[in-house]
Kinemage of the C-alpha trace (Angstrom):
@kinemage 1
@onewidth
@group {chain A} dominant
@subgroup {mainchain}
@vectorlist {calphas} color= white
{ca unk a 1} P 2.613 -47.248 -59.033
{ca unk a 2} L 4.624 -50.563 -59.246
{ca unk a 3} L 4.786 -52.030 -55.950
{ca unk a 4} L 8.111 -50.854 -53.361
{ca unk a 5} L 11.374 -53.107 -53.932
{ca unk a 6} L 9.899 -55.070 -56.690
{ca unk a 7} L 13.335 -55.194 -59.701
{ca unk a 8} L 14.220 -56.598 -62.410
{ca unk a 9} L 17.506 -57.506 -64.285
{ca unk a 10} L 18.190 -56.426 -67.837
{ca unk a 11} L 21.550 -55.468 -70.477
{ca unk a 12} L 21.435 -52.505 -72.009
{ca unk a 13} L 20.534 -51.949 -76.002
{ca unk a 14} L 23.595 -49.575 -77.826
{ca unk a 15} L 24.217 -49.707 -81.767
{ca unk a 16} L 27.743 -49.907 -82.801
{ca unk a 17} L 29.091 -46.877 -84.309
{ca unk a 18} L 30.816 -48.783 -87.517
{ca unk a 19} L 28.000 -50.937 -88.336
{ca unk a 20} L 24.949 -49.378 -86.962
{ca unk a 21} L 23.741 -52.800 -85.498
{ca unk a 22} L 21.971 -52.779 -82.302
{ca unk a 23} L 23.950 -54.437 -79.999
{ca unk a 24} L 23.261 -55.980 -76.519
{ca unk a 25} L 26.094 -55.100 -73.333
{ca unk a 26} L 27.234 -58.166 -71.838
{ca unk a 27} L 27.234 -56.181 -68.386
{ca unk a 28} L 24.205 -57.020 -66.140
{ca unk a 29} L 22.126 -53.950 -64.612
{ca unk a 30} L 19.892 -53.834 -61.976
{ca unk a 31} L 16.326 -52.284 -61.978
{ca unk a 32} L 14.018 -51.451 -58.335
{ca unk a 33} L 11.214 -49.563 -57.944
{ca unk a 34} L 11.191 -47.804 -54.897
{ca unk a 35} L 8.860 -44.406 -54.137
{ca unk a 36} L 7.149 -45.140 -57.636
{ca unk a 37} L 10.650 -43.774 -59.065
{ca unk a 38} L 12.949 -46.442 -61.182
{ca unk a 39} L 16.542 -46.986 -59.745
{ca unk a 40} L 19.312 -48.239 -62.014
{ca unk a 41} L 22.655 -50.012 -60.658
{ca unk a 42} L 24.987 -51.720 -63.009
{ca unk a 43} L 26.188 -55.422 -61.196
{ca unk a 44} L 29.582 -55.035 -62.651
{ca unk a 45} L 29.248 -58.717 -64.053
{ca unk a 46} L 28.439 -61.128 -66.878
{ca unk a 47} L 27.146 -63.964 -64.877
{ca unk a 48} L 23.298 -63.653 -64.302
{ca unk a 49} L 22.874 -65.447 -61.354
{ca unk a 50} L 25.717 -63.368 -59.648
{ca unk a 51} L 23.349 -60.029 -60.467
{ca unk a 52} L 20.518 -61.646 -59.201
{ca unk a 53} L 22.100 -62.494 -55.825
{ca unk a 54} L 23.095 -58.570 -55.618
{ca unk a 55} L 19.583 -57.850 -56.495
{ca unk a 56} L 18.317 -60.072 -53.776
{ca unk a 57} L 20.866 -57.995 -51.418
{ca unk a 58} L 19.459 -54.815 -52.990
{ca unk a 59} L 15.865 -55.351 -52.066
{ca unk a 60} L 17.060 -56.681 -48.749
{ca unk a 61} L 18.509 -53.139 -48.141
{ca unk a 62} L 15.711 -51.153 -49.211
{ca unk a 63} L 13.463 -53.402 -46.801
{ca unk a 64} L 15.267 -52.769 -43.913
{ca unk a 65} L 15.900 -49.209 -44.762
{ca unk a 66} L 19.688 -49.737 -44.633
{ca unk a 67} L 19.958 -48.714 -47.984
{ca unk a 68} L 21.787 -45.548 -49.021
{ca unk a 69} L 21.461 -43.729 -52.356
{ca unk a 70} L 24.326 -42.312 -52.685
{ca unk a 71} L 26.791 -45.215 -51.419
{ca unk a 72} L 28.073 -46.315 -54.815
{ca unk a 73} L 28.746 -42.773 -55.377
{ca unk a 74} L 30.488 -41.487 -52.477
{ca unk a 75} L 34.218 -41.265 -52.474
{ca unk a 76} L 37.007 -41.290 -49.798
{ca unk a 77} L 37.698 -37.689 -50.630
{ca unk a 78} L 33.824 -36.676 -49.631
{ca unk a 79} L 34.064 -38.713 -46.222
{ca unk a 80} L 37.672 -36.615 -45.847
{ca unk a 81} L 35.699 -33.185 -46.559
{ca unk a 82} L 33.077 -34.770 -43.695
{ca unk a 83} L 35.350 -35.353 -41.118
{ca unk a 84} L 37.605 -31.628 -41.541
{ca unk a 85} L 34.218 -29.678 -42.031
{ca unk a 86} L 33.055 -31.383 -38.703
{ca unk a 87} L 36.864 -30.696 -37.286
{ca unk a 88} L 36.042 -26.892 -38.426
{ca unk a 89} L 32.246 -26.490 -36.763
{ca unk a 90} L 33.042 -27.923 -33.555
{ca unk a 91} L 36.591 -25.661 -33.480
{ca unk a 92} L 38.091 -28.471 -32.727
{ca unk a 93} L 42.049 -27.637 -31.766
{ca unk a 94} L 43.285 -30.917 -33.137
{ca unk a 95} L 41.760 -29.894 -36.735
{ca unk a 96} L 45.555 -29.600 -37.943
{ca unk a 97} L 46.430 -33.111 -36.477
{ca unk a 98} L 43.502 -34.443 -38.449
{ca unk a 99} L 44.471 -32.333 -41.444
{ca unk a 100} L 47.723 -33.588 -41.482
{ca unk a 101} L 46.377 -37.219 -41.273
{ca unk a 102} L 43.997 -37.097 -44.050
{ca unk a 103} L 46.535 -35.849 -45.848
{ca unk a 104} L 48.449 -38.902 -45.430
{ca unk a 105} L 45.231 -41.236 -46.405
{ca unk a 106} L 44.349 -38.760 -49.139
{ca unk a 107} L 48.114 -40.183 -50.755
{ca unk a 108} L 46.990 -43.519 -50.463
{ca unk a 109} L 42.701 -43.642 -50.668
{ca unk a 110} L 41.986 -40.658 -53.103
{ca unk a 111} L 40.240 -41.310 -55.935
{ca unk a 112} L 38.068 -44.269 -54.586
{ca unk a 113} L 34.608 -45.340 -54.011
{ca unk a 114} L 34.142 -45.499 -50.263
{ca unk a 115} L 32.213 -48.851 -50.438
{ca unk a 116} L 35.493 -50.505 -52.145
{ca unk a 117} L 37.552 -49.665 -48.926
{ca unk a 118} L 38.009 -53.035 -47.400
{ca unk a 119} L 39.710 -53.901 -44.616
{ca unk a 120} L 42.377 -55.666 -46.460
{ca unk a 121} L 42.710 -52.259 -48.715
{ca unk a 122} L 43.043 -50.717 -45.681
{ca unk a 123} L 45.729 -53.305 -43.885
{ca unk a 124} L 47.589 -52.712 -47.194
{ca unk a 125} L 47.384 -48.569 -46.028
{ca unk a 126} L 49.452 -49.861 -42.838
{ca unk a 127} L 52.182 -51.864 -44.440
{ca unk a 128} L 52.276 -48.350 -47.457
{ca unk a 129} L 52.902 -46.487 -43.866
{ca unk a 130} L 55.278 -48.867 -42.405
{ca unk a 131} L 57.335 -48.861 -45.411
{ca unk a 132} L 57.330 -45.385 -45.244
{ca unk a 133} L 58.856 -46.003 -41.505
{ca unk a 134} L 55.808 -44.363 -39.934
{ca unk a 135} L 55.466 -44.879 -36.031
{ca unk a 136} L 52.671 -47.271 -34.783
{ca unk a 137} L 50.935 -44.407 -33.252
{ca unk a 138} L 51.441 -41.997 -36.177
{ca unk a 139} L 49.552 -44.905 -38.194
{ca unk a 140} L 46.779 -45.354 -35.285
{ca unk a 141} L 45.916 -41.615 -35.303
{ca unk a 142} L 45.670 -42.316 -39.403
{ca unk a 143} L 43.422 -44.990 -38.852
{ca unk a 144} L 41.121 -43.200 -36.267
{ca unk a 145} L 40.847 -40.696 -38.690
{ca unk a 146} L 39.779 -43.048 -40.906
{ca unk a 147} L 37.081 -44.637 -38.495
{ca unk a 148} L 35.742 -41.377 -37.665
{ca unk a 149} L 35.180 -41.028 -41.633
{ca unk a 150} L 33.341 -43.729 -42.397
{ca unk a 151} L 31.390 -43.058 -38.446
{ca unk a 152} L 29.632 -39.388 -40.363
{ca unk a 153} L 29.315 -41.210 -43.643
{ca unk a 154} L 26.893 -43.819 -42.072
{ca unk a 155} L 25.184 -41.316 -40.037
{ca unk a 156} L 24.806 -38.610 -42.963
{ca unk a 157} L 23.419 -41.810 -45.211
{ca unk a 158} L 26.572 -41.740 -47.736
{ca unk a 159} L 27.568 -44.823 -46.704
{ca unk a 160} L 26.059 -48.270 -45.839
{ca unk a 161} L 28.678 -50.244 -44.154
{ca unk a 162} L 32.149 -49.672 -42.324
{ca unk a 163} L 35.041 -51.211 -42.915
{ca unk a 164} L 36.853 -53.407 -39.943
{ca unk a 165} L 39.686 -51.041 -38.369
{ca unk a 166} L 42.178 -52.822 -36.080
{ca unk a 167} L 44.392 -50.046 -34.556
{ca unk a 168} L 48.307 -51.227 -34.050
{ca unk a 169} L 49.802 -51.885 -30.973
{ca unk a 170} L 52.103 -49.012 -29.920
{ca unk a 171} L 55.737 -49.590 -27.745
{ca unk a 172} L 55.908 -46.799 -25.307
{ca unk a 173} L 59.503 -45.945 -25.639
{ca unk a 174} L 59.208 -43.736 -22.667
{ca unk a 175} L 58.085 -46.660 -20.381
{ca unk a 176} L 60.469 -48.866 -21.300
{ca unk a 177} L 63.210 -46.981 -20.477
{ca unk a 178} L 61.696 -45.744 -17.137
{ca unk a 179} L 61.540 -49.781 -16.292
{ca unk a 180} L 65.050 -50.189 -17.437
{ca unk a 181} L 66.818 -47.676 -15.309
{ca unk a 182} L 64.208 -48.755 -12.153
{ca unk a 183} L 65.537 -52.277 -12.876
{ca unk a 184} L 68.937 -51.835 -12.626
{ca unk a 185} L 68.863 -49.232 -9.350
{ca unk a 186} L 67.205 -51.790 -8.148
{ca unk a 187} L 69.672 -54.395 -8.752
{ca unk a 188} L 72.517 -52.114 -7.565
{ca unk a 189} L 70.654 -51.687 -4.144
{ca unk a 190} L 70.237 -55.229 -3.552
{ca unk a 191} L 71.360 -56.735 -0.614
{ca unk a 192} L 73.641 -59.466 -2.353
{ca unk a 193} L 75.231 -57.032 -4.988
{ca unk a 194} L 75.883 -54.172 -2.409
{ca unk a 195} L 78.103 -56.526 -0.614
{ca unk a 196} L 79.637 -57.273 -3.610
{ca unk a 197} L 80.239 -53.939 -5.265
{ca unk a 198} L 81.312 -51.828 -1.688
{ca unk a 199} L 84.631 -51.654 -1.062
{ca unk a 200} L 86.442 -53.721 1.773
{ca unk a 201} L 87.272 -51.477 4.988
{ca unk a 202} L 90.738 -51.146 5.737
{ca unk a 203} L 92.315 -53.378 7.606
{ca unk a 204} L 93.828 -52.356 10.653
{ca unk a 205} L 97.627 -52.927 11.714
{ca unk a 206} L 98.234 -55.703 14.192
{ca unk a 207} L 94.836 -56.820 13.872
């Protein structure tokens, strides 16, 4: 048994269809041995010193037990089916609120790895929204949604990180107005301007 987190970098052997040379990729892969079982991860890159670095990061992971099988794997639609089914088994009674939010992500994040959701994918989800003339707070409960994702991803293993979420700042409409009208009764029942708007009493004859 080959001692846990040792790896090794290597490009994969195919022979050309046409030709039947033997050919090497000119993609990097990754190769750790963890459990006495081989794991395989492709580094998505020519350069070999850039696969070694994520090999470093690899064995890193597996040393501090951060590491997560499944992470490269894992989509945004399997964090989505996370957060409804734990909606569902709670009986939560907001589980159509958060429907109706993923559904809005779903149009935007669908299709991706979970890992590749960065926080400037995500700011680019806002300004999609914003376009779209979405409130602030429509957006935030959106984005919660989203936290609370990527939260049960990282605590079911799926994931190994989370993605920075800053929530917008929302205008309470409501408020504001409420100031408004308190500001201007009380400018009407100031001293100075109730002299000035009440009317003169008559003035009496002979006076």
């Amino acid at each position: 048994m080959r001692e846990r987190g040792s790896g090794s970098l290597f490009r994969e052997r195919y022979r050309d269809r046409k030709t039947g040379q033997l050919k090497v990729c000119h993609t990097w892969m990754m190769k750790l041995w963890v459990g006495g079982k081989p794991l395989k991860r492709s580094a998505r890159t020519t350069s070999r010193a850039v696969t070694s670095h994520q090999l470093e990061q690899w064995k890193a992971q597996i040393r501090q037990g951060t590491y997560a099988p499944d992470a490269d794997q894992t989509r945004f639609d399997d964090l989505a089916t996370l957060l409804l089914d734990e909606y569902r088994a709670n009986g939560r009674k907001s589980l159509g609120r958060a429907a109706a939010a993923v559904d809005h992500l779903k149009e935007f994040f669908t299709g991706w790895r979970a890992q590749a959701l960065s926080s400037d994918r995500v700011l680019g989800y806002v300004r999609h929204r914003q376009q779209q003339r979405a409130a602030n707070a429509t957006i935030n409960r959106e984005l919660a949604a989203l936290k609370r994702m990527f939260r049960l991803g990282e605590r079911a293993g799926r994931i190994v990180r989370r993605p920075f979420i800053d929530l917008l700042q929302e205008r309470n409409a409501r408020r504001a107005s409420s100031n408004a009208r308190s500001a201007t009764l009380c400018w009407r029942n100031s001293p100075t301007t109730s002299s000035r708007c009440s009317p003169s009493p008559p003035s009496r004859a002979g006076a």
